[in-house]
C-alpha positions as CSV (number, residue, x, y, z in Angstrom):
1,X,90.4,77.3,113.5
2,X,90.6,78.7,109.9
3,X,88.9,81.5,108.9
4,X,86.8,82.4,106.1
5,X,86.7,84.9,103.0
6,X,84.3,85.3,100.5
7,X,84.6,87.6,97.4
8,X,81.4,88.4,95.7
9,X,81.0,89.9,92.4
10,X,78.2,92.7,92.7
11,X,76.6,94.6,89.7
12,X,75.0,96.9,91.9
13,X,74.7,100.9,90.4
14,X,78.3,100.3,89.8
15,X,80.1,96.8,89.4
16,X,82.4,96.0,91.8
17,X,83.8,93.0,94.2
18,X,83.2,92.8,97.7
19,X,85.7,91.5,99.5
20,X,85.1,90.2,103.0
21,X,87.2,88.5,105.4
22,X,86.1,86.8,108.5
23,X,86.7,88.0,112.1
24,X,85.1,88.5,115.4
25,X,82.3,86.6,114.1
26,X,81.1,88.9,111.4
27,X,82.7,89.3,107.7
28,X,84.8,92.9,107.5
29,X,84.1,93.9,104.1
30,X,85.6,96.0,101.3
31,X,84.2,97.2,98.0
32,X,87.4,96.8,95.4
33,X,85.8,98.5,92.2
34,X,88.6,96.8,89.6
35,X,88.3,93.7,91.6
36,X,91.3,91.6,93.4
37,X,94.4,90.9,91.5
38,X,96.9,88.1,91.8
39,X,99.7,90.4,90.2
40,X,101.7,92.5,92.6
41,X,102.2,95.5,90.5
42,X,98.0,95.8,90.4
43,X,97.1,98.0,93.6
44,X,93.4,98.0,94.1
45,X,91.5,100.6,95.7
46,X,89.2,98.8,98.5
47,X,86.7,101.2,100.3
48,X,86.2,99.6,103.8
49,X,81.9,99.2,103.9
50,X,79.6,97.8,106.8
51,X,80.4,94.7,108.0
52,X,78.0,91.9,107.1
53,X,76.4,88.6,108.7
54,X,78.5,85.6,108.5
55,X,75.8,83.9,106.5
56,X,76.2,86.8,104.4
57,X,79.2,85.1,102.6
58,X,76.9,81.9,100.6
59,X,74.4,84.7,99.1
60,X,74.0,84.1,95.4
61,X,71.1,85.9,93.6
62,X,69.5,89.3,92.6
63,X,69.0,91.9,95.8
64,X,65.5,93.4,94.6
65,X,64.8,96.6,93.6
66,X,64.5,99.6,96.3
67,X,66.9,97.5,98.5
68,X,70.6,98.6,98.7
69,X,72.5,97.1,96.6
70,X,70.5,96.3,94.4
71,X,71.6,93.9,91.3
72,X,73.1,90.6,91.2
73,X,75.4,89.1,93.3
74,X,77.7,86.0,92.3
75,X,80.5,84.2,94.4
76,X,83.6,85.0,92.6
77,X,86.0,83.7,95.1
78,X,85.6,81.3,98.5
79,X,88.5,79.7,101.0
80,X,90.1,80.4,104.1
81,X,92.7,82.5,105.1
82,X,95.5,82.9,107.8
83,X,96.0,86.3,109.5
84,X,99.1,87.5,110.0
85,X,98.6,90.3,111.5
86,X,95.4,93.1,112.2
87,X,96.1,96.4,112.8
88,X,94.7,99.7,112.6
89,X,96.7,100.6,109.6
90,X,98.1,97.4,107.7
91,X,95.6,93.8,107.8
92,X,98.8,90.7,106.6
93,X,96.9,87.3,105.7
94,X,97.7,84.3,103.4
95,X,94.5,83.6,101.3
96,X,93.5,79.9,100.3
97,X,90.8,80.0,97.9
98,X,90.5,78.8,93.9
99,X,91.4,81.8,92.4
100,X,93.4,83.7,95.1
101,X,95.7,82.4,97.1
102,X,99.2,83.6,98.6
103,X,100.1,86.6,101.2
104,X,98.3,89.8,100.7
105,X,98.0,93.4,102.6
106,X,95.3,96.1,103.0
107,X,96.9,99.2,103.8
108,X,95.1,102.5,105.4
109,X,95.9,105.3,103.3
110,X,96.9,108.2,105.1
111,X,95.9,110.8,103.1
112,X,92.4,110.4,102.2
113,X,89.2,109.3,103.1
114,X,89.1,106.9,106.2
115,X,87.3,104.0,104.4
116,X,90.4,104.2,101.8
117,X,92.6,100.9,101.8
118,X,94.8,99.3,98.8
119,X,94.4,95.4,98.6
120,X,98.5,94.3,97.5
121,X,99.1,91.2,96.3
122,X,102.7,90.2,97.5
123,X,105.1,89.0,95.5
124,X,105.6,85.5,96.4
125,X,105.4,82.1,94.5
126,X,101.4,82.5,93.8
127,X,102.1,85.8,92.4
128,X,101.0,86.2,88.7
129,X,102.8,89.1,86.5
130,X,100.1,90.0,84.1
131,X,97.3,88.3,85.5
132,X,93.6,89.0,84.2
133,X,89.9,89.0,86.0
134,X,88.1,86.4,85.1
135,X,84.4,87.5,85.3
136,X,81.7,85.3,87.4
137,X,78.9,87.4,86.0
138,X,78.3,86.1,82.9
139,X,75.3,85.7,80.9
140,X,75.1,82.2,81.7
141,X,75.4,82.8,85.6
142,X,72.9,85.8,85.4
143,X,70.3,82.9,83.8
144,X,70.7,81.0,87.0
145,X,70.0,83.7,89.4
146,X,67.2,84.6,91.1
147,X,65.4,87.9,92.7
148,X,65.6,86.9,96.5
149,X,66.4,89.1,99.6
150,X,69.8,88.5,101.1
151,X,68.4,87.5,104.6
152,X,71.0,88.9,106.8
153,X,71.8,92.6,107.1
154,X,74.7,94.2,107.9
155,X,75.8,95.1,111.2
């Protein structure tokens, strides 16, 4: 059975992407502030969040006011992925979406806060030296969104 991911563009207090990948029937989720990156030599801090709801990952729309996170949410990123392997320290998987694919790792950082991870791209025919977010944010997706409450909390 493949598995899903889901990363979500979120201009919240502070823009970031929230990556989330899904496993023992809830999406483990990550806020990467600079976003994923499809070029190895781009590490990118992800501070490990609450999980979230496995409907979680179609939300599209603006989280009202006085609700956390507040701000727009966009779909930046959607596919399946292969784990390779989950442990406490290092998370291997093979992503399969439209704007990431390829092997990548989340690493525990030792020294630090516990919720501190780096998301790696690895070098590996998807790879992309030089490679540059694309934003799903724009004016003409803000237009299309609408105030509405997520509908699933996390867990």
């Amino acid at each position: 059975m493949a598995l899903m991911f889901v990363v979500q563009e979120h201009g919240s207090s502070r823009l970031h992407w929230d990556f989330r990948l899904e496993r023992d029937g809830v999406l483990k989720s990550w806020a990467i502030p600079k976003g994923p990156s499809m070029d190895p030599s781009q590490r990118r801090l992800a501070i490990m969040v609450d999980d979230h709801d496995v409907e979680y990952a179609d939300y599209e729309g603006i989280i009202p006011e006085g609700q956390y996170g507040a701000g727009p949410v966009a779909r930046w990123d959607y596919g399946t992925y292969e784990e390779l392997t989950w442990e406490d320290e290092r998370i291997r998987f093979v992503l399969h979406g439209e704007r990431l694919s390829g092997e990548f790792t989340l690493v525990h950082l030792s020294r630090g806060k516990p919720t501190e991870w780096l998301l790696i791209k690895k070098k590996d025919e998807n790879a992309q030296t030089g490679w540059q977010m694309e934003r799903a944010l724009t004016e003409a997706k803000l237009a299309t969104l609408e105030v509405r409450d997520p509908g699933c909390e996390a867990t």
